[in-house]
N, C-alpha and C positions, 0 to 999 in steps of 0.2 A: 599538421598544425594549421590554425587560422591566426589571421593579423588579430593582435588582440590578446589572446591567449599565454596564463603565463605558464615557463618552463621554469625545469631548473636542472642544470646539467652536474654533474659530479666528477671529481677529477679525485684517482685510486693513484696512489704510488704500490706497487705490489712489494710486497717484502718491508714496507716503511713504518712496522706498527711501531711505536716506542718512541718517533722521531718526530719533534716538532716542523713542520712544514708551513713554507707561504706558496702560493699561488700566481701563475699569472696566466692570462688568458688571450689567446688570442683569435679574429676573425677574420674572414675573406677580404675586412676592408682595411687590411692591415692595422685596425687597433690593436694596442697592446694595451692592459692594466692590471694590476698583484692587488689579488684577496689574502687575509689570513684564514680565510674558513674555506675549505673544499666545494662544498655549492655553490652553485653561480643560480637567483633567481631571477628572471629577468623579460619583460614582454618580449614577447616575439613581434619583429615587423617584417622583416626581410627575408627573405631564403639567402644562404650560405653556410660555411666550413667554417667549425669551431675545434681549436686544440688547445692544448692546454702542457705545462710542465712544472714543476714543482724544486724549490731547493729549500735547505735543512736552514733554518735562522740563525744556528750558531756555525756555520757555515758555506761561506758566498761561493765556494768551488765546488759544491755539491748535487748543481743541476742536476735535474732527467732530462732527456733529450724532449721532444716537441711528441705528443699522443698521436696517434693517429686521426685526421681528421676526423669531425663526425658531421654529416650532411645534414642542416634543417631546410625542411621543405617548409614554407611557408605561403598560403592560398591567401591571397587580397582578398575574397568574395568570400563575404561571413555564410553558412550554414543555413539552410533551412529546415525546420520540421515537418513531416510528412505525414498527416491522420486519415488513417480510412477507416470506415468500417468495417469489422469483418462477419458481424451475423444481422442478419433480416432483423427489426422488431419482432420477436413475440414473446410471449408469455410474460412482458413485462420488463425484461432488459435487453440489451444491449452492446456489442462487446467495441472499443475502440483500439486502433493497433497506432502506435507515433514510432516515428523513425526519422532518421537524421541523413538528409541528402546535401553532399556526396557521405557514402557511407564512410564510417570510421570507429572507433573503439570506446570505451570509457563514458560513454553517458547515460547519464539517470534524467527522467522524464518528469516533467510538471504539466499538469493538466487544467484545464481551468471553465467554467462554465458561463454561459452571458458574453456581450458583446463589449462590457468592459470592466472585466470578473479582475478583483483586486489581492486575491489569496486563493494558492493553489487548491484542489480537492485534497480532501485526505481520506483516511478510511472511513469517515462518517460518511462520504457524499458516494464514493465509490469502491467495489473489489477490485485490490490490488491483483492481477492474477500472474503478473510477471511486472518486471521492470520498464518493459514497453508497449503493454495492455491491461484495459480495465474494463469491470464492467457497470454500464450504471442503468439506474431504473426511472432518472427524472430529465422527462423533457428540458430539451433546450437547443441553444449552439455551444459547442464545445470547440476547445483548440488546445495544441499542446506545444509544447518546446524542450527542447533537451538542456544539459549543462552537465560541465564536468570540469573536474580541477580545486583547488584548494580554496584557492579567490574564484569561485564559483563562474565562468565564462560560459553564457546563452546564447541555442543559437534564434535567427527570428521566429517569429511564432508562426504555426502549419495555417493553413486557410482555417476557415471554420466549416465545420460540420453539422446539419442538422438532424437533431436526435428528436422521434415522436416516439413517445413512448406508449406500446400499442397490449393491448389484453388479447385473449384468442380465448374462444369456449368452442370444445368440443363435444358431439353425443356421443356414446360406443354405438361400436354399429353402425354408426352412420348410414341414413336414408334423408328423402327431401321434406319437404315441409316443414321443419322449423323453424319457430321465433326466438330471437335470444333477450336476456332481461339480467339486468347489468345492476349490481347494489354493493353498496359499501358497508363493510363486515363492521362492525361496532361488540366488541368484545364485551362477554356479558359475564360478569362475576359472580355471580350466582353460582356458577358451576365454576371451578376449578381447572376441569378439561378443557378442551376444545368447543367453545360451546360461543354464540357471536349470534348477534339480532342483527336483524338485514334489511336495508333504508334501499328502497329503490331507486335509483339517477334520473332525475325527471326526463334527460334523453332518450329514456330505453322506458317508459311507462309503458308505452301502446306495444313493444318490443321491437325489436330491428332482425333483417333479414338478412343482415350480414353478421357474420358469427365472429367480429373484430370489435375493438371500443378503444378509440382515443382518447388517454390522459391528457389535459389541456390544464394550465396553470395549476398546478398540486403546490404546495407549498409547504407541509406537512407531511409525513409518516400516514398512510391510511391501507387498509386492505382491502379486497373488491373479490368477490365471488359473480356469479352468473349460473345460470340454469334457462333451461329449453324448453318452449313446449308447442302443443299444436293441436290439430283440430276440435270438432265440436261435438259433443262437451270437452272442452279446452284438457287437455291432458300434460302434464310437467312432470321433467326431471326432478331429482334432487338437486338439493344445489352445490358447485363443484367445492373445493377446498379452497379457502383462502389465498387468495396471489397477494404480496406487500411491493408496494409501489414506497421505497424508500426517501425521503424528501433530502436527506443529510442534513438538517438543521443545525446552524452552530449553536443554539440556545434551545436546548428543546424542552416542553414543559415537565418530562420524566427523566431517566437516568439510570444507568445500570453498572454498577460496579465490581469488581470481581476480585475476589483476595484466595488464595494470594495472585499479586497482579501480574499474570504474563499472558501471550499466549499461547507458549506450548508446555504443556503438559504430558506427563509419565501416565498411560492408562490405569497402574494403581492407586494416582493422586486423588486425591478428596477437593473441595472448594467450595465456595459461599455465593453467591451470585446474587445482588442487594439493591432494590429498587429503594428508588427518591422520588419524592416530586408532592404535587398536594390532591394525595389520596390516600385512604385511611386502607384500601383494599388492591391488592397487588397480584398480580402472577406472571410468571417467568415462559417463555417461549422459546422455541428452539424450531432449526430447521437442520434437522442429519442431512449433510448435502449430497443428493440436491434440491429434494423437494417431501423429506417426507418431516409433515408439521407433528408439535409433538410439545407436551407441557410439563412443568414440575412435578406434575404427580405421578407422572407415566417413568419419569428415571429418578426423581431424587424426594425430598421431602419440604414442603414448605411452611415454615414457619412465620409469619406475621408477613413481613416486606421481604424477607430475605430464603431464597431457595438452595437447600443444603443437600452437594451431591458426593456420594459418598467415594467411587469411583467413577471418571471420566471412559467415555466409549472411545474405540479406537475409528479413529474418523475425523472429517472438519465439521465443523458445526458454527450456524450463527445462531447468537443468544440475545434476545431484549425482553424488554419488559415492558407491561399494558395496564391502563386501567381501564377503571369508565369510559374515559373519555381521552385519553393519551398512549401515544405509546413512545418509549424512549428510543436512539438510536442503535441500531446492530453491533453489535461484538464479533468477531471470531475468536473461536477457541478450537487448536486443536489436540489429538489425545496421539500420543506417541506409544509403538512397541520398540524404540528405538532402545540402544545404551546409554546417548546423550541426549540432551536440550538445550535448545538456548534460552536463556532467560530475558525477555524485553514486556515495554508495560501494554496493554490490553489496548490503551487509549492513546490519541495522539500525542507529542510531547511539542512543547510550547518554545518556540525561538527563544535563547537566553537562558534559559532553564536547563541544569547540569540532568546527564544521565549516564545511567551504571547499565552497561548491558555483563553476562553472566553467562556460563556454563554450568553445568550440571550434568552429575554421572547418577543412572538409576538408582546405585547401590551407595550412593552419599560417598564412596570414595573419594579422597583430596586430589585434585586435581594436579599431574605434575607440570604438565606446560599447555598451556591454552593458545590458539590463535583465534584471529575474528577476518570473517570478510564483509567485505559489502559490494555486493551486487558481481558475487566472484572476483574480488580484486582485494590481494594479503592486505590488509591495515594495519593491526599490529600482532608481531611476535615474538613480542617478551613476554618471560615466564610469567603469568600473571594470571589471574582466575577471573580477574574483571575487567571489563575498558570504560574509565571516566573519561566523559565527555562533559568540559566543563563549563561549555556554551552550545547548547545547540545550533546548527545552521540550515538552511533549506537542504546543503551539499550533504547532510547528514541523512537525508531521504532515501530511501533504497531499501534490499533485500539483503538482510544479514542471518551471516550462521558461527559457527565455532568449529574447533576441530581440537581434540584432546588422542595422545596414545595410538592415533592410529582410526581414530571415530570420528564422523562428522555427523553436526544436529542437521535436522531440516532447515529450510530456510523459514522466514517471517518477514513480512513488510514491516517498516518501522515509518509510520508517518510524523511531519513537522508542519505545525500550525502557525502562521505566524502571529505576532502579539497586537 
């Protein structure tokens, strides 16, 4: 435990179910004081021995004798977070790893970008990839901090890191002499498939002799190809496949929405995938992860804005959507051969704003007892098929699943936005 930090200890009479009980408590500094509720919640500041005994209200001779002590350790020196890196720049991302020194248990991580970033990342800005790494694709400084507990206790924030976020073009084969030539992919509707007009970077006009290109101030969602070439008469590659260099906008000019809304899904489920924004012409993109690019017409069918899949592939997959001139931010969706799923919403959910998380059995069977975790730690298990949550809070951030009959779903990030 750190100074700071609240506990809350519980005091059991074994054998006492049926029996109205008071409380009293005691500490190493010899206070004594009687609760009538069994919990005790209370800051921690000091390190010592906490016991506890209990007598019946409608009778004063009915003591238990004194619990057995229980030891809190209590650290003056609040916690620090820890960020490092753990993959080189290439291809575009990034991967950051946070951890909590001196080590300990129970914490979920907030990440944050800029030198005085006012609202954590959430899944628009980054891939949750665990509960203490992420991976992102937009230059900056980043830093993170942990927190854990009911009333949310943080510990101080990791140094800052700087992230360049860097492209790489390869040729097959590889030999010397080439130039490389760097353009940003501008998706072209015309065609439905894969099909993008290519703006060269006035950096790379004459071409560069380093097969590397740094992202500097991106601000937006945009995607960047590259191609090689060399001597005289000037000879070129094709050009490679689109890399997306993701901005995480919290207002982005498009929008993708997905019904029914969760992210995981049964491989024989159907779904609807629904751009917005202000363009009369739309299409739907996907990346089977982890790199192979792929459009509504190659798995599902697309009808005006909205792209209709009939069943989901067994795999993760990120989903957005393009026009002319926009693209909206990444989804993940993924497709389950599992027996259960958990049911939570695609997109982030809003501080103050109530939510339903869900089970589900492939075979629509009724559920007879459900439990939920978050970030492997029980939350709740009562019989119950749903968990409302009637306020969102940042502590509500993390990696949640279900467990029914003996079955547990995959996990899913649940991110929280604040307001």
């Amino acid at each position: 435990m750190f100074r700071g930090e609240t506990i809350t200890l519980t005091c059991e009479v074994q054998g006492g179910e049926g029996v109205q009980w008071e409380y009293e408590w005691r500490t190493s500094q010899s206070q004594t004081f009687r609760t009538n509720r069994k919990d005790w919640t209370f800051t921690a500041s000091i390190s010592g021995d906490y016991s506890c005994k209990s007598r019946s209200t409608h009778d004063s001779y009915s003591a238990t004798e004194w619990s057995e002590d229980l030891t809190l350790s209590v650290s003056a020196h609040k916690p620090k977070a820890e960020l490092k890196i753990s993959k080189s720049p290439a291809g575009g991302r990034v991967n950051l790893n946070c951890s909590v020194k001196p080590s300990s248990s129970g914490w979920s991580f907030f990440w944050f970008r800029g030198e005085k970033p006012s609202k954590p990342l959430t899944t628009q800005d980054a891939v949750f990839l665990s509960n203490g790494q992420i991976s992102v694709s937009q230059g900056g400084v980043y830093r993170c901090r942990g927190g854990r507990g009911e009333a949310v206790y943080h510990t101080e924030f990791s140094h800052f890191v700087s992230v360049v976020v860097t492209l790489s073009c390869e040729v097959e084969h590889e030999s010397a002499g080439w130039s490389f030539y760097w353009y940003k992919a501008v998706p072209d509707l015309s065609h439905k498939s894969a099909s993008y007009s290519y703006e060269l970077l006035p950096a790379s006009s004459n071409g560069t002799a380093d097969n590397s290109y740094i992202i500097h101030g991106q601000t937006h969602t945009a995607g960047y190809v590259c191609r090689a070439g060399r001597g005289e008469p000037h000879v070129s590659t094709l050009y490679s496949q689109p890399d997306f260099v993701w901005s995480g906008d919290l207002h982005p000019s498009a929008s993708l929405s997905v019904s029914p809304d969760r992210v995981q899904h049964f491989t024989s489920d159907s779904l609807s995938l629904t751009c917005e924004g202000n363009s009369a012409e739309w299409r739907v993109g996907s990346f089977l992860l982890p790199d192979l690019l792929s459009f509504c017409s190659d798995w599902g069918t697309m009808n005006g804005s909205t792209c209709h899949v009939q069943k989901i592939q067994s795999s993760n997959a990120v989903f957005w959507c393009e026009s002319g001139s926009a693209f909206s931010n990444a989804v993940n969706i993924t497709g389950h051969n599992d027996d259960l799923i958990l049911l939570s919403p695609v997109h982030p959910v809003t501080e103050g704003h109530s939510l339903t998380l869900g089970c589900k059995w492939r075979t629509e069977n009724i559920l007879s007892k459900v439990v939920f975790y978050q970030n492997d730690t029980l939350i709740q298990s009562e019989s119950r098929v749903e968990m409302i949550i009637p306020a969102v809070s940042k502590s509500h951030e993390g990696f949640y699943k279900c467990q029914s009959s003996g079955k547990e779903s995959p996990q899913s990030w649940l991110a929280v936005t604040c307001q």
